[in-house]
Structure formats: structure tokens, C-alpha cells
C-alpha positions as CSV (number, residue, x, y, z in Angstrom):
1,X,-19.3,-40.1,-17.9
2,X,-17.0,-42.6,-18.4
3,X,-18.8,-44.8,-20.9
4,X,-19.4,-44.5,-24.3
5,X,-23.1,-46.3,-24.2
6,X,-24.3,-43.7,-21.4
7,X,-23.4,-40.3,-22.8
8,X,-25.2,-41.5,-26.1
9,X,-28.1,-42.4,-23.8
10,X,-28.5,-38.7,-22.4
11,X,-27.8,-37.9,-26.5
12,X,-30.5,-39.4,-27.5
13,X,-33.0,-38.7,-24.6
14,X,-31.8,-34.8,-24.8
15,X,-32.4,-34.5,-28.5
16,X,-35.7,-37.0,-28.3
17,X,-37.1,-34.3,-25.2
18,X,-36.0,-31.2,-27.1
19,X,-38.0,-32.5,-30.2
20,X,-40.8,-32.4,-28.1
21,X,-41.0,-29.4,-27.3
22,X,-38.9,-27.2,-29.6
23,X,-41.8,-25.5,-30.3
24,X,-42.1,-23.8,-27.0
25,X,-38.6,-22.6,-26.3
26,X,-37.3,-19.3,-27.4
27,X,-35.0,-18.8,-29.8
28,X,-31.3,-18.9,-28.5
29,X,-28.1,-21.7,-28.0
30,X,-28.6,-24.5,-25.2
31,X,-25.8,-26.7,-24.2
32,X,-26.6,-29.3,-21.7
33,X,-23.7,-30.4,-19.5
34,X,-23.4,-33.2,-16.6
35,X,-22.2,-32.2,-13.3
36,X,-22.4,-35.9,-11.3
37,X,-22.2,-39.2,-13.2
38,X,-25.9,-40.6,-13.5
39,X,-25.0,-44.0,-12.3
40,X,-27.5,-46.6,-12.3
41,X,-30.0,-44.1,-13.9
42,X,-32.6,-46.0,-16.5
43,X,-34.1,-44.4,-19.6
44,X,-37.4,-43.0,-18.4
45,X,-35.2,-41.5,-15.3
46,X,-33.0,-39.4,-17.5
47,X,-36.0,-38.3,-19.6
48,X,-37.5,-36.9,-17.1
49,X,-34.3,-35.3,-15.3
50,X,-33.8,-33.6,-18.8
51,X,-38.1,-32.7,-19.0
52,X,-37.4,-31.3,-15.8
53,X,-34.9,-29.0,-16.8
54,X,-36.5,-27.7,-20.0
55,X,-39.4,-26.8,-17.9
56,X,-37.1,-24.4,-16.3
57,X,-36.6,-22.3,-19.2
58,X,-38.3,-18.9,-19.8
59,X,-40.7,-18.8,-22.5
């Protein structure tokens, strides 16, 4: 991601959703990395992207 203002949007949505639900997960290291650019993605969009993939993890 080329700009500064949307990698600390997915910051701040990624930490905000782990928050959440930190409770929940297991113990161990995450590291959450990009594979495509998000484009013209808007806040509640990228929230749920990143909700969506902690619901992947086993519990």
C-alpha cells in the first residue's frame, strides 16, 4: 500500500477488531499481511474483511 493514511487505516481497524475479541483467540503470534492493495475500500469494509478473517482462526 502505497500511502501512508491507508496502512494506518488497516492499523487501526486490525488492532480496534483484535480488541474485540482478544478474548477468544488462543494464545500464539499473528501477523496480518496484505496481498492486493484495498483500493477504494471504506472503514466499515476493512473491518469486516479483518472480522472475517479472525473468525477463521481455531479456538
Amino acid at each position: 500500500m502505497g500511502r501512508a493514511v491507508d496502512r494506518n487505516l488497516v492499523r487501526r481497524q486490525a488492532r480496534e477488531a483484535f480488541r474485540t475479541v482478544r478474548v477468544y483467540l488462543p494464545a500464539f503470534d499473528m501477523v496480518l499481511r496484505l496481498s492486493a492493495g484495498l483500493g477504494r475500500m471504506e472503514k466499515p469494509a476493512v473491518r469486516a474483511e479483518i472480522d472475517g478473517l479472525l473468525k477463521r482462526l481455531p479456538e
